[in-house]
C-alpha angles and dihedrals in degrees: 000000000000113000100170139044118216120209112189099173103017116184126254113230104190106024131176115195097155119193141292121341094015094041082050101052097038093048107094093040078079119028084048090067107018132083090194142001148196102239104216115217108213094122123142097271088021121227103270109152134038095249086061087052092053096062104028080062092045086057086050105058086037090060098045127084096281077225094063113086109217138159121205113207108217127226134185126224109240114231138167089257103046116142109237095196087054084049092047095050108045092053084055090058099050103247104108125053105181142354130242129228117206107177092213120266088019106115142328109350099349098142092105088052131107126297103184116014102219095073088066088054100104091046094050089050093050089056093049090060089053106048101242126148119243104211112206149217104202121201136079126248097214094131084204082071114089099241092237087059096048101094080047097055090039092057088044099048110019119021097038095049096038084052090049096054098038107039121186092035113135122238149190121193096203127213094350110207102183146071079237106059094044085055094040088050084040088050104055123077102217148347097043121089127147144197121229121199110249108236077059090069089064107022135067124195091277086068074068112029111019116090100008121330103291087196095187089069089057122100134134131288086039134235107259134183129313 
């Protein structure tokens, strides 16, 4: 009987490969050792169109070892002004796979991203109809929100009422940090996954604050309680 299961080329679901130099010089780290990969989108200008998407993943296959075989999965950068025909129809074709929600102020390069949620509605139902995955960041940027409590207040305030207006929508609930989030993915019958980071899976807040600030163990969204 099989006891084990053996991945040679896995798939990274939540990947930053960033742009020239450092795309340059984090490349192989992953075409080396995936198969596939989401693309994420948080460049300076972001990827918002696919046309954007076309060439950012142009600049991806020319900077790995032409002898790994690797396939970025392209995503777009949601904005208030995202075109939903240009969404539409680069699903259709086949060159982006998901879109990417960045409430603005949120994390790296999120200034682009979305201030107030119902302007992207349209987009978002149009996205619904046609079967495509909304990746999100999920946290609010109320700086009046303890930033250990922001995943809780998105999924209060944003997510579950955006799911509730718009069923069907796909949707990706990505790095969870919190007891909440897993419960809130557990508790819902379809349509709602997530990714966590890994050193998530084994540290709280203390591995940054107790005991002096350890910084390589900060990145956003942080790392919160058991």
């Amino acid at each position: 009987m099989t006891t084990s299961l053996t991945l040679h080329k896995p798939d990274d679901w939540h990947l930053h490969l960033r742009d020239g130099a450092m795309l340059e010089g984090v490349v192989t780290s992953s075409t080396r050792h995936f198969h596939r990969a989401i693309i994420m989108p948080n460049l300076v200008p972001p990827v918002v169109t696919t046309a954007d998407a076309i060439r950012y993943r142009e600049r991806i296959l020319a900077a790995k070892p032409k002898a790994d075989f690797f396939n970025p999965l392209m995503t777009l950068y949601l904005t208030e002004d995202t075109d939903t025909a240009d969404v539409a129809a680069g699903f259709a074709d086949g060159i982006v796979t998901a879109v990417k929600l960045y409430p603005a102020g949120a994390t790296t390069n999120s200034a682009s991203g979305v201030k107030d949620i119902t302007k992207v509605y349209p987009v978002l139902e149009k996205m619904a109809e046609i079967g495509m995955p909304l990746c999100v960041h999920g946290e609010v940027t109320d700086p009046s929100v303890d930033i250990f409590d922001r995943e809780a207040v998105f999924i209060d305030t944003v997510l579950d009422p955006l799911r509730r207006r718009i069923s069907g929508l796909k949707v990706v609930m990505e790095h969870v940090t919190t007891r909440q989030g897993i419960d809130y993915v557990l508790s819902q019958e379809e349509s709602l996954g997530a990714t966590i980071t890994t050193h998530h899976l084994i540290i709280n807040r203390n591995a940054i604050l107790a005991g002096g600030i350890r910084p390589h163990y900060y990145c956003l969204p942080v790392a919160k309680r058991e």
